[in-house]
BANU-374563 format. One line per 3 residues: number of its first residue (from 0); their letters; for each residue x, y, z of N, C-alpha, C. Coordinates in steps of 0.02 Angstrom, whole numbers, m for minus. Example, Ala and Ser with C-alpha at 12.3 -4.5 7.8 and 13.67 -1.06 7.14 Angstrom:
<atoms>
0	AS	660 m284 390 615 m225 390 660 m165 390 | 642 m112 354 684 m53 357 645 2 394
</atoms>
This chain:
<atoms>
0	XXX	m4826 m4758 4014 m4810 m4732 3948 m4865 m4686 3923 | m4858 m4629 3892 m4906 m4588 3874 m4942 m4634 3808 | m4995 m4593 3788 m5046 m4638 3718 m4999 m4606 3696
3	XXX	m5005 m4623 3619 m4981 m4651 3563 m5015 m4566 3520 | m4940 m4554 3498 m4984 m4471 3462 m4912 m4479 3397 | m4946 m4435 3349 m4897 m4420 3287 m4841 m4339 3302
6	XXX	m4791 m4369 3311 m4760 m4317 3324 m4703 m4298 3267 | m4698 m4235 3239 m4661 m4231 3204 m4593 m4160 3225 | m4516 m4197 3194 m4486 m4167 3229 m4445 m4148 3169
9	XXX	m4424 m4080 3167 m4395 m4039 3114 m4323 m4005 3133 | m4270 m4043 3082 m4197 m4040 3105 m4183 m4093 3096 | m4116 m4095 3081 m4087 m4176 3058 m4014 m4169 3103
12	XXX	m3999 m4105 3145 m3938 m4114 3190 m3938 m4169 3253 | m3912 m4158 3290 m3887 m4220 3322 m3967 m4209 3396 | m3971 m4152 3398 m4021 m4155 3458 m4103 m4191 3423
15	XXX	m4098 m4167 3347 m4178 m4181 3346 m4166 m4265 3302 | m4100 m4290 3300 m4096 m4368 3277 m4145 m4396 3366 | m4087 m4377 3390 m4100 m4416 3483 m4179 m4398 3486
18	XXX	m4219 m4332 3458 m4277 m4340 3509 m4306 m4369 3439 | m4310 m4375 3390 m4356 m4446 3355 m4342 m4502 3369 | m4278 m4529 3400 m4267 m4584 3397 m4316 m4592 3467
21	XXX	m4292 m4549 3523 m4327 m4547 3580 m4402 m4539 3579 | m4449 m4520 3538 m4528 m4508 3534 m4533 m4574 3517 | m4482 m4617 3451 m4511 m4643 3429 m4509 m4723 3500
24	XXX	m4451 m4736 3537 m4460 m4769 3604 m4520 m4769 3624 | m4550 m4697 3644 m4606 m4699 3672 m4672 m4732 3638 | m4674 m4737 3583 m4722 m4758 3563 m4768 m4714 3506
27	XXX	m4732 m4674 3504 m4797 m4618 3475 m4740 m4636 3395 | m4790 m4625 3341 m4775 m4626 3259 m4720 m4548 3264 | m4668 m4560 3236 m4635 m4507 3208 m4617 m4488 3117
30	XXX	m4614 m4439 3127 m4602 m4410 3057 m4533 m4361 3065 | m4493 m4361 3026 m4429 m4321 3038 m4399 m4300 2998 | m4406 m4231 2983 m4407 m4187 2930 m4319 m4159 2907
33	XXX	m4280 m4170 2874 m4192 m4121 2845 m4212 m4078 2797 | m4220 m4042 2815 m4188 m3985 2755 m4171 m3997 2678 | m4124 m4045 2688 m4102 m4041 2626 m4118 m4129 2598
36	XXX	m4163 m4134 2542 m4181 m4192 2508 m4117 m4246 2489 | m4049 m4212 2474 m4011 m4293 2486 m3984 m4293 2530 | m3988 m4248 2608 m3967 m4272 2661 m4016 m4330 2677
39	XXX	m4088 m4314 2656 m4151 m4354 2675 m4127 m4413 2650 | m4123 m4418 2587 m4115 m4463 2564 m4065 m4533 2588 | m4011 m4504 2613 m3962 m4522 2638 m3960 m4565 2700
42	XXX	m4013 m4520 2747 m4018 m4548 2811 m4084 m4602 2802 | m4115 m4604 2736 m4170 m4667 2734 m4132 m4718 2697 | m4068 m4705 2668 m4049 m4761 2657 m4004 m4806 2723
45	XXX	m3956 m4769 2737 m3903 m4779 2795 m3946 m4801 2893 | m3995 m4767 2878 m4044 m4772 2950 m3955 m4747 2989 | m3948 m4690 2997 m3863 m4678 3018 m3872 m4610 3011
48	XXX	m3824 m4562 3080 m3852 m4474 3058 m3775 m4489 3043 | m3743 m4491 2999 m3665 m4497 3011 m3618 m4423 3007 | m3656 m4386 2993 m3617 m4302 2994 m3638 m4299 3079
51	XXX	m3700 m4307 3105 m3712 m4267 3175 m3731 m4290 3234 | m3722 m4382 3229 m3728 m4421 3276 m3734 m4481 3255 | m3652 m4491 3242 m3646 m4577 3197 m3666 m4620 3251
54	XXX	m3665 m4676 3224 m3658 m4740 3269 m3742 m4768 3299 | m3783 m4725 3290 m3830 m4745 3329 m3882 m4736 3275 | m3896 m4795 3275 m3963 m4835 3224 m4038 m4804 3232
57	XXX	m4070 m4779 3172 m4113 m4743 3155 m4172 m4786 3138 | m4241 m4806 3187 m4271 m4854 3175 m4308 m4858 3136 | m4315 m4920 3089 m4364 m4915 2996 m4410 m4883 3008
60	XXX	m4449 m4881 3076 m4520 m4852 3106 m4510 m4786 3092 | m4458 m4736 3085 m4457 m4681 3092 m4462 m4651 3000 | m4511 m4630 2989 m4525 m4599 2939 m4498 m4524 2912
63	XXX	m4450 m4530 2853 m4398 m4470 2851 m4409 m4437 2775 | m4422 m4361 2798 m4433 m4328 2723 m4413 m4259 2726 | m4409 m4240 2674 m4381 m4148 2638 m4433 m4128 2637
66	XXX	m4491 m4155 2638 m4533 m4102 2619 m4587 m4080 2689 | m4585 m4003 2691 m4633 m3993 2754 m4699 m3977 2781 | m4740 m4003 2717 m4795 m3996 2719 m4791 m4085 2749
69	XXX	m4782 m4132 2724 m4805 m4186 2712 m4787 m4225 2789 | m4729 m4184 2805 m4712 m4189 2890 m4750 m4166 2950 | m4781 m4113 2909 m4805 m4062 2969 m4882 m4096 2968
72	XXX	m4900 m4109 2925 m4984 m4109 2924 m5006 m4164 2972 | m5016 m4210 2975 m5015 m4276 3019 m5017 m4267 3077 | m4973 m4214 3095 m4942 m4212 3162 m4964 m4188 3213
75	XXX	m4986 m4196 3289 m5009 m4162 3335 m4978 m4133 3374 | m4910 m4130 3362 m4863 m4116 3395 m4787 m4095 3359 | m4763 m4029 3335 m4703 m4034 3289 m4638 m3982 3342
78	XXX	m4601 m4037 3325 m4535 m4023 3371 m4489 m3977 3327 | m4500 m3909 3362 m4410 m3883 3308 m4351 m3868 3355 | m4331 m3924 3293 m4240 m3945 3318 m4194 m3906 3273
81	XXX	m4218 m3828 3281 m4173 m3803 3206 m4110 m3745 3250 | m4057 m3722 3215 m4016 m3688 3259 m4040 m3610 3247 | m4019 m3579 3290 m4073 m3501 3295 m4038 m3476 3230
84	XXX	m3990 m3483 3200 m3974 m3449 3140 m4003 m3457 3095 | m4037 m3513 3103 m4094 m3544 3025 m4153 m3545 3049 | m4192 m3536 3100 m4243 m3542 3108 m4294 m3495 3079
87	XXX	m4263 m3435 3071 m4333 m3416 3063 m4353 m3406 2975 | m4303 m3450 2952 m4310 m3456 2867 m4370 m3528 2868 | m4372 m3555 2905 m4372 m3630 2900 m4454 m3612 2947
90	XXX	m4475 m3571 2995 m4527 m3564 3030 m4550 m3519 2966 | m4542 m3487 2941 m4575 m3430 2887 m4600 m3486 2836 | m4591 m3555 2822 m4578 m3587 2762 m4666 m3643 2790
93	XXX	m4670 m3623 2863 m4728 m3656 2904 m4780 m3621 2912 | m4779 m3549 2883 m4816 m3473 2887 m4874 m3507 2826 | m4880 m3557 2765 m4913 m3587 2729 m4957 m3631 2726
96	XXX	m4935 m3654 2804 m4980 m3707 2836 m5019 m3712 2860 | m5075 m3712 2847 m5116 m3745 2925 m5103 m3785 2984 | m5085 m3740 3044 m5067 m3757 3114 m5121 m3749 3161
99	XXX	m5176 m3744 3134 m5225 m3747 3175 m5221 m3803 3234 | m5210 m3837 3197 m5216 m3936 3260 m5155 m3953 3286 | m5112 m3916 3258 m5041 m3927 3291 m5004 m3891 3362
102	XXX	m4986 m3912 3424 m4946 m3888 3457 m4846 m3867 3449 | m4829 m3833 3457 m4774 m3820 3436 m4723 m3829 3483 | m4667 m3862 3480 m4605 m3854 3549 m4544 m3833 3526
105	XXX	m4523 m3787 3549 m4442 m3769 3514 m4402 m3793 3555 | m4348 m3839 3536 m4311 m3862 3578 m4236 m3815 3573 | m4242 m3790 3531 m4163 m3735 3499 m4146 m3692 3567
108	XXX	m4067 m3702 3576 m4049 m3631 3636 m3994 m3591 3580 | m4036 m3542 3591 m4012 m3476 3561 m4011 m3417 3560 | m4005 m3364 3526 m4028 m3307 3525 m4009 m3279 3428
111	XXX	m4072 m3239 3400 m4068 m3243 3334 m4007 m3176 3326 | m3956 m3185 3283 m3886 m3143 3286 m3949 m3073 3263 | m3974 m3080 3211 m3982 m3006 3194 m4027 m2979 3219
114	XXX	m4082 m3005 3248 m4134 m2945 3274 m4126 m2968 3363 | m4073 m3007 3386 m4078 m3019 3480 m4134 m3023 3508 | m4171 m3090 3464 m4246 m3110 3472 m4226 m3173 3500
117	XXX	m4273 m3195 3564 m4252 m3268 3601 m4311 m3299 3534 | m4303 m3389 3532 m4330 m3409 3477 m4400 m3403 3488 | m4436 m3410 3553 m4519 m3403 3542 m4525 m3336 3514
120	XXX	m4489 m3291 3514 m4513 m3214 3477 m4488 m3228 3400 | m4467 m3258 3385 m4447 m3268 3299 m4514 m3302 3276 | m4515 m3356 3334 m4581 m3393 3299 m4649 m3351 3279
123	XXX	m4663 m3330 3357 m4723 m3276 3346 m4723 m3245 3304 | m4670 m3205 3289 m4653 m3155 3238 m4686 m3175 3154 | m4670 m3254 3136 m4698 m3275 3079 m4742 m3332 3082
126	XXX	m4760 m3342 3148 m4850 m3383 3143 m4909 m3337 3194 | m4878 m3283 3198 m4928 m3260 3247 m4933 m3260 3327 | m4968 m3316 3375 m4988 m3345 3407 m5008 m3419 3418
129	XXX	m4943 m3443 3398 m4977 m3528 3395 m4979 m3544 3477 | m4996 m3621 3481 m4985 m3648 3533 m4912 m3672 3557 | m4885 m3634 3600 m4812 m3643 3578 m4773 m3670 3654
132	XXX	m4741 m3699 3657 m4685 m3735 3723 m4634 m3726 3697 | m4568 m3720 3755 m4510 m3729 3753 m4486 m3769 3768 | m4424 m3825 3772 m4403 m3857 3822 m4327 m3846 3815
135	XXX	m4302 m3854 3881 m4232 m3837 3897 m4214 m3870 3954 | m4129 m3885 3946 m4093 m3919 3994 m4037 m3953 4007 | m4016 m3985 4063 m3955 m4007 4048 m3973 m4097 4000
138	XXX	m3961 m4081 3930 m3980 m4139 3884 m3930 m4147 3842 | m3877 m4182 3862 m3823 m4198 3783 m3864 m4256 3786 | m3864 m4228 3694 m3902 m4299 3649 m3870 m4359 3644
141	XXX	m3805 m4371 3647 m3793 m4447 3651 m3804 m4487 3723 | m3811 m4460 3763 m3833 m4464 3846 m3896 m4487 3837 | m3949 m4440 3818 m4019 m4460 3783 m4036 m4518 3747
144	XXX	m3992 m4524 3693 m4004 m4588 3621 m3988 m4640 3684 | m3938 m4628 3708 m3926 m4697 3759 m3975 m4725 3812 | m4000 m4679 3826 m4062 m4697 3873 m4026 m4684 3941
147	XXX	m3991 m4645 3953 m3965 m4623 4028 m4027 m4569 4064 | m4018 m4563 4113 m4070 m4538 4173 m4053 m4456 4144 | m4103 m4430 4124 m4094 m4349 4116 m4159 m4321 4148
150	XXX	m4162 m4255 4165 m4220 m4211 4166 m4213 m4119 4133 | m4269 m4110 4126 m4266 m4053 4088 m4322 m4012 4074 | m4350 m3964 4063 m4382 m3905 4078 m4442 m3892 4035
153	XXX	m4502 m3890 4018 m4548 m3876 3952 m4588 m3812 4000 | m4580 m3747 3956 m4594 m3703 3973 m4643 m3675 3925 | m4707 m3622 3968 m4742 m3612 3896 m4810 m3556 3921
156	XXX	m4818 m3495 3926 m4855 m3452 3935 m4932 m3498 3952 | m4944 m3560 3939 m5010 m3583 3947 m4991 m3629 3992 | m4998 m3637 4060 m4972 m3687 4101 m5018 m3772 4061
159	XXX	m5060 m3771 4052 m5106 m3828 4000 m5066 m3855 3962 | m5046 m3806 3920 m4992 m3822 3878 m4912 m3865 3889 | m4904 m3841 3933 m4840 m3869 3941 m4838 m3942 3984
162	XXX	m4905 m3938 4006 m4924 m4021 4057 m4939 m4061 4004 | m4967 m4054 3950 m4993 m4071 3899 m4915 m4115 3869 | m4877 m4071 3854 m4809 m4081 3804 m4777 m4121 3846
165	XXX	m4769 m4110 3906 m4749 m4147 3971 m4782 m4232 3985 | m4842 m4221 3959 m4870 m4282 3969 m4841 m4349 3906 | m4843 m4309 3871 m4848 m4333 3796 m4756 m4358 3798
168	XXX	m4698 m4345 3816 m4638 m4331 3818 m4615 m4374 3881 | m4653 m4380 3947 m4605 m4383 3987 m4601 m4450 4007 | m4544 m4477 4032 m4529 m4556 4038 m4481 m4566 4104
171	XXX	m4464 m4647 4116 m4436 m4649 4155 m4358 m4643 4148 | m4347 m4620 4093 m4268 m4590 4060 m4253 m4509 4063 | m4332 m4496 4055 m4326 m4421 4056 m4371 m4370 4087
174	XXX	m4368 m4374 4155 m4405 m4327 4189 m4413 m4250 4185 | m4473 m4231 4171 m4501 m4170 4145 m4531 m4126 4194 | m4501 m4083 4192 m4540 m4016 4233 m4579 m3965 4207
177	XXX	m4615 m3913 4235 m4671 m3871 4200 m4642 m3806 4222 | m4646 m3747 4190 m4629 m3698 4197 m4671 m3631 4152 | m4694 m3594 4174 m4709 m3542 4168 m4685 m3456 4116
180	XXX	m4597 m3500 4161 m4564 m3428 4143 m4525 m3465 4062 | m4567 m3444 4014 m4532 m3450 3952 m4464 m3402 3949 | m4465 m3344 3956 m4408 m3285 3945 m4354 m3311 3985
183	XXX	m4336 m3345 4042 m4300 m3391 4084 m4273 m3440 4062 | m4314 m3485 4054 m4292 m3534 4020 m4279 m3525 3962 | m4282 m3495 3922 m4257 m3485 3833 m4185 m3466 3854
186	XXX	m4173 m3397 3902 m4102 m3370 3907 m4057 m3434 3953 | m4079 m3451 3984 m4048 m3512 4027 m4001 m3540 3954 | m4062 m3588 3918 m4027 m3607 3865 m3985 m3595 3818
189	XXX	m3981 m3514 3813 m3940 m3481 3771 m3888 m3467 3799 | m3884 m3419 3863 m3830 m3383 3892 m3776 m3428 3929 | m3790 m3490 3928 m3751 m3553 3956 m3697 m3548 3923
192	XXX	m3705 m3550 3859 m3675 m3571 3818 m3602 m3541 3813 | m3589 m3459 3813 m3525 m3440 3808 m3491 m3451 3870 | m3519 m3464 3932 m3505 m3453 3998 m3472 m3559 4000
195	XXX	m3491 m3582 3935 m3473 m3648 3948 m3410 m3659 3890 | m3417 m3589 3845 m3356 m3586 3810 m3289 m3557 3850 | m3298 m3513 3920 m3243 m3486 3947 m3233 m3542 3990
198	XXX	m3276 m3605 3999 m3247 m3647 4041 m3208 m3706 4002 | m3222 m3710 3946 m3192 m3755 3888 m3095 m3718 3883 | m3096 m3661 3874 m3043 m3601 3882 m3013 m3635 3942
201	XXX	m3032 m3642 4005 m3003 m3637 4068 m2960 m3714 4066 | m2995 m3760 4030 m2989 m3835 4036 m2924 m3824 3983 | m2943 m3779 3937 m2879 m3780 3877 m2826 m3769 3917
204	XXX	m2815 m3708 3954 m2754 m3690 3986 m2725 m3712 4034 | m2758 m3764 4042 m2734 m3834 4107 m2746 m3811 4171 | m2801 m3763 4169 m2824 m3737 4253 m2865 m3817 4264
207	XXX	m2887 m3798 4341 m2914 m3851 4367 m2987 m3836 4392 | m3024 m3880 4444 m3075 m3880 4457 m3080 m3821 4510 | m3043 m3788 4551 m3049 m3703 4564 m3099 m3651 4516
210	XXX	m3063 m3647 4470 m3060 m3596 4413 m3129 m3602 4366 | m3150 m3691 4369 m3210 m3705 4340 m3255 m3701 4354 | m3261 m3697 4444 m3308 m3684 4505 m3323 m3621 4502
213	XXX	m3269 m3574 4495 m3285 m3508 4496 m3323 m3472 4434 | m3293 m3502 4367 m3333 m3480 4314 m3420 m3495 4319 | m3436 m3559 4332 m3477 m3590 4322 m3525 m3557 4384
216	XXX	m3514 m3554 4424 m3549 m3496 4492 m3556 m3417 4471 | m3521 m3385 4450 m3539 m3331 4427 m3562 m3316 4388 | m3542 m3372 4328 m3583 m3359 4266 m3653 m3352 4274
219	XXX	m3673 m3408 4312 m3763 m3406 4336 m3797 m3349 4372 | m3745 m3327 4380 m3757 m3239 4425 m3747 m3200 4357 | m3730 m3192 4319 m3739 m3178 4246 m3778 m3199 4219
222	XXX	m3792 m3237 4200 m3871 m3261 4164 m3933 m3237 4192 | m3917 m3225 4285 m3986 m3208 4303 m3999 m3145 4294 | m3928 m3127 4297 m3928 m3039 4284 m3968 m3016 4224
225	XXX	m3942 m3019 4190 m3980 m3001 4115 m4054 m3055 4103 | m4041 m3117 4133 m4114 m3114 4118 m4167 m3078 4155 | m4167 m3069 4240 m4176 m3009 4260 m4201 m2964 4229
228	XXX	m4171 m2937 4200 m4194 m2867 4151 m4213 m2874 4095 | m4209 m2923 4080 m4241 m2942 3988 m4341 m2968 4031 | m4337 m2992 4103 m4404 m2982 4110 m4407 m3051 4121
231	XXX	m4384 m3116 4135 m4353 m3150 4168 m4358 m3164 4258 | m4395 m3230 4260 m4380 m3218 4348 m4316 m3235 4367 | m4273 m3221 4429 m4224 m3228 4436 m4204 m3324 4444
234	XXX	m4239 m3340 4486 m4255 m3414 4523 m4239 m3446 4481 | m4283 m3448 4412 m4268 m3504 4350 m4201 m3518 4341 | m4160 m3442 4340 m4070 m3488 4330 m4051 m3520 4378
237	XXX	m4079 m3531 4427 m4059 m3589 4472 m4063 m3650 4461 | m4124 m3665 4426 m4160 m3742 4408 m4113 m3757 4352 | m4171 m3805 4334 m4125 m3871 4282 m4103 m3824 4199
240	XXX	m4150 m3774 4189 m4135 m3733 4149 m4073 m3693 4119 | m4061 m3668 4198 m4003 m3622 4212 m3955 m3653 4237 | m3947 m3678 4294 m3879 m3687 4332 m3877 m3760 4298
243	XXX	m3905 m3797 4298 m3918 m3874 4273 m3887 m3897 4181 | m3913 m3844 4177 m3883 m3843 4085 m3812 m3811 4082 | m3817 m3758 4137 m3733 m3749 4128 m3677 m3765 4154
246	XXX	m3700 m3820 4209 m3655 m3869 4252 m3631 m3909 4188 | m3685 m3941 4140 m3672 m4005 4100 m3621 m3974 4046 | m3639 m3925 4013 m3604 m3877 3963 m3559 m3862 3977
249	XXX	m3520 m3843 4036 m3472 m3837 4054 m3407 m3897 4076 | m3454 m3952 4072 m3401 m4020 4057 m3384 m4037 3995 | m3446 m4058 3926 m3437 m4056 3901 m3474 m4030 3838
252	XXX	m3482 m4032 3755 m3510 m4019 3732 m3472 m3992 3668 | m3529 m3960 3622 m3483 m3921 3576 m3456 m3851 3583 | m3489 m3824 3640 m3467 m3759 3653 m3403 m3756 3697
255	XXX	m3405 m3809 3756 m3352 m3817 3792 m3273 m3852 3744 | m3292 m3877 3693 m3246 m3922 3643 m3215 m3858 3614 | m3253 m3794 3595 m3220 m3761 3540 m3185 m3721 3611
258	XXX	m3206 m3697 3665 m3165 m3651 3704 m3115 m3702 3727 | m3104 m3773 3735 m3035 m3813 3758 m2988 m3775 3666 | m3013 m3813 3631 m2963 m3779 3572 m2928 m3712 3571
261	XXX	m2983 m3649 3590 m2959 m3616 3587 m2896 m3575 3660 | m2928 m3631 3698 m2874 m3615 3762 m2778 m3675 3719 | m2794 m3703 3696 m2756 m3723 3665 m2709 m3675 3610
264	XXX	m2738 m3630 3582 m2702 m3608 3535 m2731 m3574 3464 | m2780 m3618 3457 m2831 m3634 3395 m2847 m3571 3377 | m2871 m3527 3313 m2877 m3484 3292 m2970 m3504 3294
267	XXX	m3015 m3451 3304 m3095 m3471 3299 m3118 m3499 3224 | m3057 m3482 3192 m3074 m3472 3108 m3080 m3563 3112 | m3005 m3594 3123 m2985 m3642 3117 m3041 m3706 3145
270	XXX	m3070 m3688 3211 m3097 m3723 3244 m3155 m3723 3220 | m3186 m3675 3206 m3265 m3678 3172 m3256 m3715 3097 | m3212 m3717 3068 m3209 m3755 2999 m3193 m3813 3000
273	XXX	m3182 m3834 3057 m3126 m3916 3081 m3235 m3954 3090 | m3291 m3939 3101 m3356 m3966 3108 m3386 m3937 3089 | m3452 m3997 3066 m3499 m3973 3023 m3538 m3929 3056
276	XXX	m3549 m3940 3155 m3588 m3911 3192 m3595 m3841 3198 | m3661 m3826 3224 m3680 m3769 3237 m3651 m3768 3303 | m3601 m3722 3339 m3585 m3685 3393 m3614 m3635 3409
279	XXX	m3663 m3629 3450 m3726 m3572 3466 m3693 m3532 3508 | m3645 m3542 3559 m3602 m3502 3589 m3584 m3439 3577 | m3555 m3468 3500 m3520 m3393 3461 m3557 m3347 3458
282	XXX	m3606 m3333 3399 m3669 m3301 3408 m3708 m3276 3457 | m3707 m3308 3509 m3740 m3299 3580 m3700 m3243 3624 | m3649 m3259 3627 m3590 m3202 3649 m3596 m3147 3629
285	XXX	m3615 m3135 3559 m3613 m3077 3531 m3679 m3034 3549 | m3716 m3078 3530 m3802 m3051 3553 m3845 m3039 3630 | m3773 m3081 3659 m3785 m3053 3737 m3742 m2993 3751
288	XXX	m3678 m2973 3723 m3660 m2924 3755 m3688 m2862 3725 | m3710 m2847 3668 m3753 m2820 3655 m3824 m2794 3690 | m3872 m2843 3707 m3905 m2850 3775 m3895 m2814 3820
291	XXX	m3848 m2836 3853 m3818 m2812 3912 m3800 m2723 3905 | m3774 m2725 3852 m3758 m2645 3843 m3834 m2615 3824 | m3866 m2620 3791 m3936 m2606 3800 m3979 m2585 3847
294	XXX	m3970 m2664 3907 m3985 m2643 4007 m3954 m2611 4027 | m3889 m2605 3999 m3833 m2578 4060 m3841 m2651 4121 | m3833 m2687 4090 m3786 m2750 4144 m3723 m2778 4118
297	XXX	m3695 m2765 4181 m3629 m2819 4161 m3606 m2878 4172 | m3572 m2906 4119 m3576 m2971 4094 m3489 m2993 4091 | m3470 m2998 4142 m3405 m3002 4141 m3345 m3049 4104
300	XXX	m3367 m3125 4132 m3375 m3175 4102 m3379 m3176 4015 | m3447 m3159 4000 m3464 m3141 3930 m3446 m3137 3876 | m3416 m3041 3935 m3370 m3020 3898 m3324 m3016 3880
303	XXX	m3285 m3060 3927 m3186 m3082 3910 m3210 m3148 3845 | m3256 m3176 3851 m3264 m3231 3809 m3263 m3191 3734 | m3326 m3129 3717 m3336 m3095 3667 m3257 m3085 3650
306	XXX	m3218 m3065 3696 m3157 m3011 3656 m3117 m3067 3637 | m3118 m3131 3664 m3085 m3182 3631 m3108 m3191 3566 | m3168 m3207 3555 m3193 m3202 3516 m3195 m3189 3449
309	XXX	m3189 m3106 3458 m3211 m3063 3404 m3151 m3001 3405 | m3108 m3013 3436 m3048 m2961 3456 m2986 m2998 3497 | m2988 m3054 3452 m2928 m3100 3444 m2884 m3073 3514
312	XXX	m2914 m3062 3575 m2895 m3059 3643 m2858 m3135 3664 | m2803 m3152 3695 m2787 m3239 3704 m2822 m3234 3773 | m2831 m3318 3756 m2868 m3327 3825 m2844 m3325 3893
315	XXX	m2752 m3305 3909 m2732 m3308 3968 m2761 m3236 3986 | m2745 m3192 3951 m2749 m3108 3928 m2825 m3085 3943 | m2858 m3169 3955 m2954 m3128 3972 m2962 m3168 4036
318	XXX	m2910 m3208 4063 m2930 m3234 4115 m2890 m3173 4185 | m2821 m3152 4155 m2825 m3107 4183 m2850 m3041 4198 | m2883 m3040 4164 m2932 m2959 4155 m2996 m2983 4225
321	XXX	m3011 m3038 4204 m3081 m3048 4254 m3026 m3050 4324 | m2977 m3088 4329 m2947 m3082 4406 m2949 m3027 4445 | m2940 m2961 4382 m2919 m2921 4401 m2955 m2847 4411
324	XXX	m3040 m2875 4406 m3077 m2831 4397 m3072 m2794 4472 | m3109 m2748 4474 m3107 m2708 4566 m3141 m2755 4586 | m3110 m2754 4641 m3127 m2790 4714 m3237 m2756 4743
327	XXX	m3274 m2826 4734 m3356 m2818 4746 m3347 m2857 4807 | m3403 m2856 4837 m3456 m2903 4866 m3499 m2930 4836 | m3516 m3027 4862 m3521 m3065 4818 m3603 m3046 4805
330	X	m3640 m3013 4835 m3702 m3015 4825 m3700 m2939 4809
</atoms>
């Protein structure tokens, strides 16, 4: 078991309930910061996330507050569990602090809609240069809260750094790897995501495990593509990052949940208002094909997902478009 450190983790969605509940297993003091003071309030009465991961008991040990000075200070370690659409209101709000003693880990897969910044560049952007890690992977959080066998990725321009976060984090529930390539692993985490909404699509329209094989294989030849050119080693979308997060995403999740709906019928309007959740997918789609037109790579996959999307394209109508692209070679 690693020593015993104050870790504080910021987000009250369903990934950063699982990793306080999970720090706090390990042993180390947690602090666990919502946004909003009577969500706080709420979850110190109930010990219960009941909007973003009912059912699973929030231990008295775990210390819960609105306010982010009083979270952050203590801490040797602060986890952000925030979704890339809010983050960088909520990292600007940490621009007040003294982070001198603190290490930073973003656990968020995303990409920010308006400036197509992966999240360590939002961060930098409003602390400078902190000490900063990523981690990414194939991790559904109720898999996690349960204590099932996972592994997953902490990436971070200071190799120190990330053995460090690795040390402090890793268990016999959750095996941790070290990685180098931050720009890799950030897009791994992001670009999964629509490529796990056209497989959610495929499951809607009652295709089978063919059709899921094929998405899920090319897509990763898509992800490497553009990460590739965003500066990205190729290799990383192979690992637990890339192919590993989008094997899992592509069974299940919230991104794969909203593309079964919408292979169903479902209007995006309808389905995004039916949960409280953040679907990073959507957003991600948009800010990758964007990207891509930027490199000049193409994003095939992606892009039948985007036109579903955002140009009310049906999903039989984008599955035949990719069938029917010209005839390549697979490499």
């Amino acid at each position: 078991m690693p020593h015993p450190a104050t870790i504080t983790v910021l987000g009250d969605g369903g990934w950063g309930t699982t990793l306080a509940i999970y720090a706090h297993r390990l042993g180390h003091r947690v602090i666990w910061w919502s946004p909003f003071a009577e969500y706080a309030g709420v979850l110190r009465r109930r010990r219960d996330n009941i909007k973003f991961l009912p059912g699973i008991r929030i231990p008295r040990a775990i210390r819960i507050t609105a306010s982010l000075p009083e979270a952050v200070g203590p801490s040797s370690l602060v986890v952000l569990a925030i979704p890339s659409q809010y983050l960088r209101g909520v990292v600007r709000q940490l621009a007040s602090i003294d982070l001198r003693r603190q290490r930073l880990l973003s656990v968020a897969k995303g990409i920010e809609p308006q400036t197509l910044k992966r999240i360590s560049e939002v961060i930098r952007d409003e602390l400078g240069h902190p000490r900063l890690a990523v981690l990414s992977g194939p991790n559904i959080a109720m898999e996690i809260v349960q204590g099932q066998p996972a592994s997953s990725v902490v990436a971070s321009e200071s190799l120190e750094l990330a053995r460090d976060v690795q040390q402090l984090l890793i268990s016999d529930r959750l095996r941790l790897y070290t990685s180098t390539d931050v720009i890799g692993v950030e897009l791994g985490g992001a670009l999964k995501n629509p490529i796990a909404i056209a497989a959610g699509m495929s499951d809607g329209l009652g295709f089978g495990s063919n059709t899921k094989a094929a998405l899920i294989t090319r897509g990763v030849v898509e992800m490497a593509r553009l990460g590739a050119a965003l500066g990205a080693q190729a290799q990383t979308f192979w690992g637990l990052s890339g192919l590993g997060d989008l094997v899992t995403t592509c069974m299940a999740g919230r991104n794969h949940w909203l593309g079964e709906q919408l292979g169903q019928g479902r209007s995006l309007r309808a389905v995004l208002s039916s949960t409280p959740m953040v679907i990073e997918g959507v957003e991600t789609a948009r800010a990758a094909v964007e990207l891509a037109r930027r490199q000049r790579v193409e994003l095939p996959i992606i892009e039948q997902v985007h036109a579903v999307l955002f140009r009310r394209r049906p999903p039989r109508q984008a599955l035949r478009a990719l069938m029917l692209r010209s005839a390549k070679p697979e490499s």
